[in-house]
Structure formats: structure tokens, C-alpha cells
C-alpha positions in Angstrom: 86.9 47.3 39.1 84.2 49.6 39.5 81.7 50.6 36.8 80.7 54.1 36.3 77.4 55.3 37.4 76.2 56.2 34.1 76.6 52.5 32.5 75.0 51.4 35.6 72.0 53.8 35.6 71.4 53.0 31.8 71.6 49.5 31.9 68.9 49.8 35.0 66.7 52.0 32.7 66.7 49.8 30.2 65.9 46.9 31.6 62.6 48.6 33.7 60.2 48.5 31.0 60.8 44.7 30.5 60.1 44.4 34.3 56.8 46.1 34.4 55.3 44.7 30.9 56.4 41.1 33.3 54.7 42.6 35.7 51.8 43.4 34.0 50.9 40.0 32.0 51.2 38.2 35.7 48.1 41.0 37.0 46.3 40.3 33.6 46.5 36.2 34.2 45.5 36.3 37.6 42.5 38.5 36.6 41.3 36.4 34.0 41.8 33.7 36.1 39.9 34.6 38.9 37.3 35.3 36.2 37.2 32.3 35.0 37.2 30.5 38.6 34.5 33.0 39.2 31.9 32.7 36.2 32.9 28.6 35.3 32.4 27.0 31.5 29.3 28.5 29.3 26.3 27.2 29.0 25.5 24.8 26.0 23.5 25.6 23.7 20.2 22.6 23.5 16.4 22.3 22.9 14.1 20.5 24.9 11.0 19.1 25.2 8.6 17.7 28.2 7.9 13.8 28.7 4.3 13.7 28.0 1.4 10.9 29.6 -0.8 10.4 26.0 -2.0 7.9 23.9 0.1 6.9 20.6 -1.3 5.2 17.9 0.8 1.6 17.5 1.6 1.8 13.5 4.0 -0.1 10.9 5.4 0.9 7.7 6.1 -1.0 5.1 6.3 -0.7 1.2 3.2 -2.0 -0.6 2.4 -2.2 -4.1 -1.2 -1.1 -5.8 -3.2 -4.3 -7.7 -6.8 -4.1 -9.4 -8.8 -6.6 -7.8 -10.0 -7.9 -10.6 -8.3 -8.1 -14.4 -9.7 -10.0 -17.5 -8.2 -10.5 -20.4 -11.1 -10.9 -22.9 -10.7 -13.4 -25.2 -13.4 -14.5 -27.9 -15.0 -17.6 -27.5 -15.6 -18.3 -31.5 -13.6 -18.2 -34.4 -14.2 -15.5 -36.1 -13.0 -12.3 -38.1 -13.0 -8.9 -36.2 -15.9 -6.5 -37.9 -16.1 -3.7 -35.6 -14.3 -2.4 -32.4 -16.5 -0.5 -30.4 -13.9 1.2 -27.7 -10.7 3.5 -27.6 -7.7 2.0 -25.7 -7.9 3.7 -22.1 -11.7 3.9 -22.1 -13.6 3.7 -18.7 -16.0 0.8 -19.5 -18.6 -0.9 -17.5 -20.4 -4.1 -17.5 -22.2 -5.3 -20.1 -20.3 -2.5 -22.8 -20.0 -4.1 -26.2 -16.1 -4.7 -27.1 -16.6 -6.0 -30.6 -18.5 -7.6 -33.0 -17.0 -10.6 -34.9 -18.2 -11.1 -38.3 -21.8 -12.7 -37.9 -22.6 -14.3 -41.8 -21.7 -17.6 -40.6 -23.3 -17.6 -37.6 -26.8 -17.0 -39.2 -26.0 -19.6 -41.4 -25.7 -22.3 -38.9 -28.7 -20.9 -37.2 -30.3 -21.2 -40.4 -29.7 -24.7 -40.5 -30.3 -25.3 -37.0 -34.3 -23.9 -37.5 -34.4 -26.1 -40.3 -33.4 -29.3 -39.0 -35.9 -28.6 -35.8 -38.5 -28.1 -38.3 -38.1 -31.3 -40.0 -37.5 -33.2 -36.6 -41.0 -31.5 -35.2 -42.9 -32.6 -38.8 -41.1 -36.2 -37.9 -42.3 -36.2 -34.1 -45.8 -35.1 -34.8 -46.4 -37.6 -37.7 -45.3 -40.4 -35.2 -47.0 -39.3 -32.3 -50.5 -38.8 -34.4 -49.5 -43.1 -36.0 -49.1 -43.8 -32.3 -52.4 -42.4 -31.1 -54.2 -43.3 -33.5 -53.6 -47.1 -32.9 -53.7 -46.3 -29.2 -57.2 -45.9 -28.6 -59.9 -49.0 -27.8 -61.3 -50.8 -30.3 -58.5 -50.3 -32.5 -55.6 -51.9 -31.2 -56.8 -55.3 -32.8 -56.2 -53.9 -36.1 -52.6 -53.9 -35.8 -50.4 -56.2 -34.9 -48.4 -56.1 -31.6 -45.4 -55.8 -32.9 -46.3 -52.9 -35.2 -48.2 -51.4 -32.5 -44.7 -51.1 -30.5 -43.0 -49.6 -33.4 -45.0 -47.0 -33.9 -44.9 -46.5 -30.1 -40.7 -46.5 -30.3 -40.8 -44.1 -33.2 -42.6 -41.7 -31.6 -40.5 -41.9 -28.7 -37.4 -41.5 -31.1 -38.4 -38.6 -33.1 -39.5 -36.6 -30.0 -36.2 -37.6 -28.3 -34.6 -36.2 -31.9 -37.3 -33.0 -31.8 -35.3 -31.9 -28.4 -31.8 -32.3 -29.5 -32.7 -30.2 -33.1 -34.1 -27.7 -30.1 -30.7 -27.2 -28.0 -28.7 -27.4 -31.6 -30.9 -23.9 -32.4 -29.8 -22.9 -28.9 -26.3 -23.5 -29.5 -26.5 -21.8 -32.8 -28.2 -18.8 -31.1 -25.8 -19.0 -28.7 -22.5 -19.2 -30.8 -24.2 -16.0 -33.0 -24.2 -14.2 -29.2 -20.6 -15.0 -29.0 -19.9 -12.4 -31.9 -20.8 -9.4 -29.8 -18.1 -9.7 -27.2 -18.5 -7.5 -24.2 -17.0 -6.5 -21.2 -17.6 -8.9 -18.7 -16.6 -6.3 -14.8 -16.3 -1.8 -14.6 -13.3 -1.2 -15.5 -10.5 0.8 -17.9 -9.0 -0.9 -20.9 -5.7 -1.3 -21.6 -3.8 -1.9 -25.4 -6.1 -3.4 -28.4 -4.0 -6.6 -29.5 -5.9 -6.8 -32.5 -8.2 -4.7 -34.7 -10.6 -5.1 -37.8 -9.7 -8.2 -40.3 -8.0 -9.8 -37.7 -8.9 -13.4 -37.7 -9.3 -14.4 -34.0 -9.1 -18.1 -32.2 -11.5 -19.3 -29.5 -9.8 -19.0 -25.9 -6.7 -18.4 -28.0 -3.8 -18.9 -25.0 -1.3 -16.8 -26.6 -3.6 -13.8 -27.1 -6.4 -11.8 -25.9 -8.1 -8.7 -27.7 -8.0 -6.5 -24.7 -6.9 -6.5 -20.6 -9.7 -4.8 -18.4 -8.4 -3.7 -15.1 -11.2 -2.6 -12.4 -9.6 0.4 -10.6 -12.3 1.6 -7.9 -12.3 0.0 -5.4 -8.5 -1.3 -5.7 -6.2 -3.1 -3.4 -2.7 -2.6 -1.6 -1.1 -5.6 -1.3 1.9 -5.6 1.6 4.1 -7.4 3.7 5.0 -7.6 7.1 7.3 -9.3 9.9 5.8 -12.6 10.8 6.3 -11.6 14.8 3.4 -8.9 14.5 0.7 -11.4 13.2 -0.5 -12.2 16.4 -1.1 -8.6 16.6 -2.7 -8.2 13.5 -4.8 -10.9 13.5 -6.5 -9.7 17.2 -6.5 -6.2 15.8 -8.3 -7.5 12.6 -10.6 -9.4 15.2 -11.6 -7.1 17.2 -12.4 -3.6 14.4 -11.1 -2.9 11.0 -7.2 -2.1 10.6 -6.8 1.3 9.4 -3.9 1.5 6.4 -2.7 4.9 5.1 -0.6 5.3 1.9 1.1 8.0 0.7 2.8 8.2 -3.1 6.5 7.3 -3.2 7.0 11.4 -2.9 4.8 11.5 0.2 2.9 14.0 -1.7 0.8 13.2 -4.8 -1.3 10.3 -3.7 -2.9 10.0 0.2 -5.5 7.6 0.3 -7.2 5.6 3.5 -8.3 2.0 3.4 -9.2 -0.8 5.7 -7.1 -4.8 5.6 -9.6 -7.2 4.0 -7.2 -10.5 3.8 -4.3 -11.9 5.4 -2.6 -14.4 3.8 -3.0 -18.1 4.9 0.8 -19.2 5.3 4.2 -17.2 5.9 6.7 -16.8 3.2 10.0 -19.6 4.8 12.4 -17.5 3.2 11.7 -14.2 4.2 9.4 -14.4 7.3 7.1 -12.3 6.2 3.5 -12.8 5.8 1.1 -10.7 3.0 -1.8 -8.7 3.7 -4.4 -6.5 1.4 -6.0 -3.1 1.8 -8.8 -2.2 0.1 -9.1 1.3 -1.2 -12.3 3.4 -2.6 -9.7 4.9 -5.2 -12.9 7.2 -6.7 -10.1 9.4 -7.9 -8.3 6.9 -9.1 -4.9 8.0 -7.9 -4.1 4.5 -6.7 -2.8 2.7 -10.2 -2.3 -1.2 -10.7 1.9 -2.4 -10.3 2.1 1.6 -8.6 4.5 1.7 -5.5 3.2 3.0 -2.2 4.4 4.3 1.3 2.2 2.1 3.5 1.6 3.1 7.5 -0.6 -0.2 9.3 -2.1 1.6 12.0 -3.0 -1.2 14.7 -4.4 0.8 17.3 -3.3 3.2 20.6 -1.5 2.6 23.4 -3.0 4.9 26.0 -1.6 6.4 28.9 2.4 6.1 27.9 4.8 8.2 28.6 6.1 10.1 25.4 9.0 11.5 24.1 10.7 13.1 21.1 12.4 10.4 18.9 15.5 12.3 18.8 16.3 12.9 23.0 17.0 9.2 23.0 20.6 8.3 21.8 22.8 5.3 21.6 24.4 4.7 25.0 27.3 1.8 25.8 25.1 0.1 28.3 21.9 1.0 26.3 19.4 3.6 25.2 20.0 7.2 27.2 18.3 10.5 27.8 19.8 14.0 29.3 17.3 15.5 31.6 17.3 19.2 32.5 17.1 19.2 36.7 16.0 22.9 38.2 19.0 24.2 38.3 19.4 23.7 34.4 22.4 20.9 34.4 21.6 17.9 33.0 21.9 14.3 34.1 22.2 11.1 32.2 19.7 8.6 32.6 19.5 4.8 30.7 15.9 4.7 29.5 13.6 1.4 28.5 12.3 2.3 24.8 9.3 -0.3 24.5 8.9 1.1 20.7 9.4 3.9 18.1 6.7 5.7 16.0 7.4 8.2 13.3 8.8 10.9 15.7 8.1 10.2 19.1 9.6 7.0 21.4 7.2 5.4 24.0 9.5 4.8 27.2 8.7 2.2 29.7 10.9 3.5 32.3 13.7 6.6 32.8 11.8 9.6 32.4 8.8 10.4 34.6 6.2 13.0 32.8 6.6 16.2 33.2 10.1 16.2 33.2 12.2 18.0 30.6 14.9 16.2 28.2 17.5 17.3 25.6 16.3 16.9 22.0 19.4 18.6 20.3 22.6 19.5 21.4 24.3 16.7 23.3 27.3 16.0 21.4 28.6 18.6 23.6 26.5 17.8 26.8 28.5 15.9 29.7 26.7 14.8 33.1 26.4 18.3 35.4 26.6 20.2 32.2 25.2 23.8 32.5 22.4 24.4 29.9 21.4 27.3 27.5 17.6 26.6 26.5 17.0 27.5 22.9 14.6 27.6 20.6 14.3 26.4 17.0 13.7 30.6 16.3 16.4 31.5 18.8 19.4 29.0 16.7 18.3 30.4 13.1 18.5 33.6 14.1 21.9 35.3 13.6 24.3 36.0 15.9 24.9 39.7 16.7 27.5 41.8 15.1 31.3 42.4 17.4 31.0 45.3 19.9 26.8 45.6 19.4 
């Protein structure tokens, strides 16, 4: 049967648009394929930095604690009743400052008696010594007998030997009135009064002291580190003083320097770690006693070494690795030796010859023969431009 031309030529008419929009997606897929072929992946995105030949100071960090190298609690040494106190709590105090006065009345008393005693004891000696000379000299030693004669001889010897013990009981009296005026025995800055006037106060009372004196300038860091760097220490300690920095838990309010004065004569079994002291001038007194503390040990430099950021190196499955940037700006993949780490930068003992330049950021998306975009810190904040600018 045939069909009529007019069904036909419709049919054929509508079926040419279909045919050329075919047509026309298979030219557009072929371009853009070609394209593709032609310009390959994008370039990623990184920042660099060069391997550097420079010294790097050798440093550990560690978390120290600030303590007063020297804290009294003053205690009284007499029994006695608090008349006066002679300081505010918090008060910068030096040497020799007077604390407080106990009450004194019973103290002269006793000294009282003391002088009175010696005064009878010297009245005693000199009336025995005079008896003894007197029967001492020639011509008159027939007079007596010789047994008298030796008595008078023993008591003179008796009453001076009682002279000198009347003698150091007025010393001892003087001495116990001295302990009334209790002073402050190092510099320093007091902390809470325990006990104030009319308080009735023990000699070396264990339970209780009138007042805790902490010496503040110079101070002391105390610290601990990893039993494997003593060796280390102790040669750096040897040869110069160890340099320690601090910085306040905020790395902000507190930076002092110092220099390690004592290392501690055995290693803690339990933890491995040994304890070492850093002596501060604290003339500011920013450094405060139980206060925590960054602490950085600086050991020395290791000179000549080459130097890289910290972050280029990242965790490999065989070991550390780096991405270098060859001439032609695609990377390559290289295992590194990291001998050691300090605050930002990683020494490398072999991997990466100086000069060369390495990947700091961007290698999450970074694969061996990766093409490479070299930005800047400036060049990723700034925004990107605006569609069809």
C-alpha cells in the first residue's frame, strides 16, 4: 500500500529537528573533548616554601611550675602574748623588719633576777678570792692550817665557777627578752596573719605560725623532663648556662628568661622523668609561687641543617614525606629523614636538598606529577572574582 506524499513529507519534517539538535550535542562533545585533551586537569592550588641550610636552636617544652626559693614560716621562739604587729598582710618586707613584739613584762623580770643573782655570785667570788689570797702569800701560810688553806682555795674556785653561770643566766635572760621582737628572718612578701594582738602564742608551736614569708626575686621554675635528654642536658649545663624561657599559661602576660641552676640527683622510676630548676630575676615579680608556666629549654643550635616548614612534612605509609615543586611546577613525592621538630620548622637529615622548593599547604589534593598553582597566603584570602568579570 502506498502512503501519500504529504504523510510522508510531514513525518520527514518532523523528525529533522530531532536529527540536527543529535547532531549538534555530538559537535559540542567532541569540542569539549578535544579541549579537554588539549588544556589537561587545573592546576592545584598550594603554598611553598624553600629548604633552607641555617642553624636551629635545639629546644624542649615542657610545663613548669613557679616556687620561691626560700619560704619561712615564722614562728616565735617564747611563750608569750602578742602586743603589737608591726606589718599589713601582703607587705614587701626585708631582712631584719620587725614582725611583732610579744609582751615584754616578764621578760624584764627574769632579767631582773638574772642581774641580781650575778651580783650576789660576783660579791660571793670576790670575798673568796680576796680569803684565798690573803692566805696565799709567804709568811702567812703557817697561820692556817692545810686543810683550811685548801678550802678557801676550793671556794674560790666554786664561787667563780658559780660567777660564770649567774653571767650566761643574764645572757639567756637578755636573750629570751630579744625573742619578743620577732623579725623577719630573708626579703620577701608576707602572706595571711594567723594571729593578731592578745593572742597567746607557743614556742616553735608545730601546728601554727604567725606569718609565711615567701622571697619572690630572684624565684625558681621547677620542671620536668624525659630522662633520654639528660645526657644532653647535663653536657649542655657543662659546657655554658642553659637558656629557659617561660611564657604565662596565655602565652601573653608573663615572658621571663632564666638560666638552669640544679638538676635533680636521681630519676623519678615511675615516670622517667627527671626535675630541673630555673632561676629567674622576677624584678617585676610576674613569676608567682604554685603559678603555672609554658617552659621552652633551649639546649643550643644545630648549625648548618637543612630546614623546612613543620607543616610540608606529612604522614606517609612507609614514613615521613614531602612534595617538591620540579621546574616545570608538578610535584614529586619524596620519603624524608626528620632527625627532630622545633616549634614550626623540621630539621631533615635527608630528602630535600636546599634550595629546593616544597608544598606547605595544599596536598590533600596533590598526587605525584600533579600540575601546581603557586599561591600566596594574600592570593587565598583574597576573593574570588565575580561570574562573567
Amino acid at each position: 500500500m502506498t502512503r501519500p506524499a504529504s504523510l510522508t513529507s510531514l513525518r520527514c519534517s518532523s523528525l529533522l529537528p530531532f536529527a540536527l539538535l543529535g547532531l549538534g550535542a555530538l559537535f559540542l562533545a567532541g569540542c569539549s573533548e578535544n579541549r579537554t585533551q588539549k588544556t589537561g586537569p587545573s592546576p592545584v592550588p598550594v603554598q611553598v616554601a624553600a629548604a633552607e641550610r641555617r642553624a636551629l636552636p635545639r629546644s624542649l617544652n615542657a610545663i613548669g611550675t613557679a616556687q620561691a626559693l626560700r619560704t619561712v614560716a615564722v614562728k616565735s621562739q617564747v611563750d608569750g602574748v602578742i602586743a603589737t604587729v608591726h606589718f599589713r598582710e601582703g607587705d614587701e618586707l626585708k631582712a631584719g623588719d620587725l614582725l611583732v613584739t610579744l609582751d615584754q613584762r616578764p621578760f624584764e623580770n627574769s632579767l631582773r633576777m638574772a642581774r641580781a643573782e650575778l651580783a650576789n655570785a660576783a660579791a660571793a667570788a670576790a670575798q673568796a678570792a680576796n680569803d684565798a689570797d690573803r692566805y696565799n702569800s709567804p709568811g702567812k701560810q703557817d697561820v692556817i692550817s692545810k686543810e683550811q688553806f685548801d678550802t678557801l682555795q676550793t671556794k674560790a674556785q666554786t664561787t667563780k665557777s658559780e660567777l660564770q653561770a649567774r653571767e650566761a643566766a643574764v645572757a639567756n635572760a637578755e636573750l629570751q627578752l630579744g625573742y619578743t621582737s620577732i623579725r623577719a628572718p630573708i626579703n620577701g612578701r608576707t602572706g595571711q596573719l594567723n594571729l593578731h594582738e592578745g593572742a597567746l602564742v607557743k614556742a616553735n608551736d608545730a601546728s601554727s605560725s604567725l606569718v609565711t614569708i615567701n622571697q619572690l626575686a630572684p624565684i625558681a621554675v621547677a620542671f620536668a623532663v624525659p630522662e633520654r635528654v639528660l645526657d644532653e642536658v647535663r653536657a649542655a649545663l657543662a659546657g655554658d648556662c642553659i637558656g629557659v624561657h617561660v611564657t604565662g599559661r596565655d602565652n601573653a602576660t608573663v615572658q621571663a628568661d632564666g638560666v638552669v641552676d640544679f638538676i635533680d640527683n636521681t630519676v623519678d622510676p615511675s615516670t622517667g622523668m627527671i626535675t630541673l630548676k630555673a632561676r629567674f630575676a622576677n624584678a617585676d615579680h610576674a613569676l608567682w609561687p604554685g603559678r603555672f608556666v609554658n617552659v621552652e629549654l633551649r639546649l643550643g643550635a644545630d648549625a648548618d641543617r637543612i630546614v623546612v616548614p613543620a607543616p610540608a612534612v606529612q604522614a606517609g605509609q612507609k614514613g615521613p614525606q614531602i612534595f617538591v615543586i620540579k621546574p616545570d611546577r608538578t610535584v614529586e613525592l619524596r620519603p624524608v629523614t626528620v632527625a627532630r621538630t622545633t616549634g614550626d620548622f623540621a630539621v631533615l637529615s635527608a630528602g630535600v636538598a636546599a634550595g629546593e622548593t616544597v608544598v606547605t599547604d595544599g596536598q590533600l589534593r596533590l598526587v605525584p606529577g600533579a600540575k601546581v598553582e603557586i599561591r600566596t597566603l594574600e592570593d587565598s584570602a583574597r576573593p574570588a572574582p565575580a561570574a562573567g568579570k
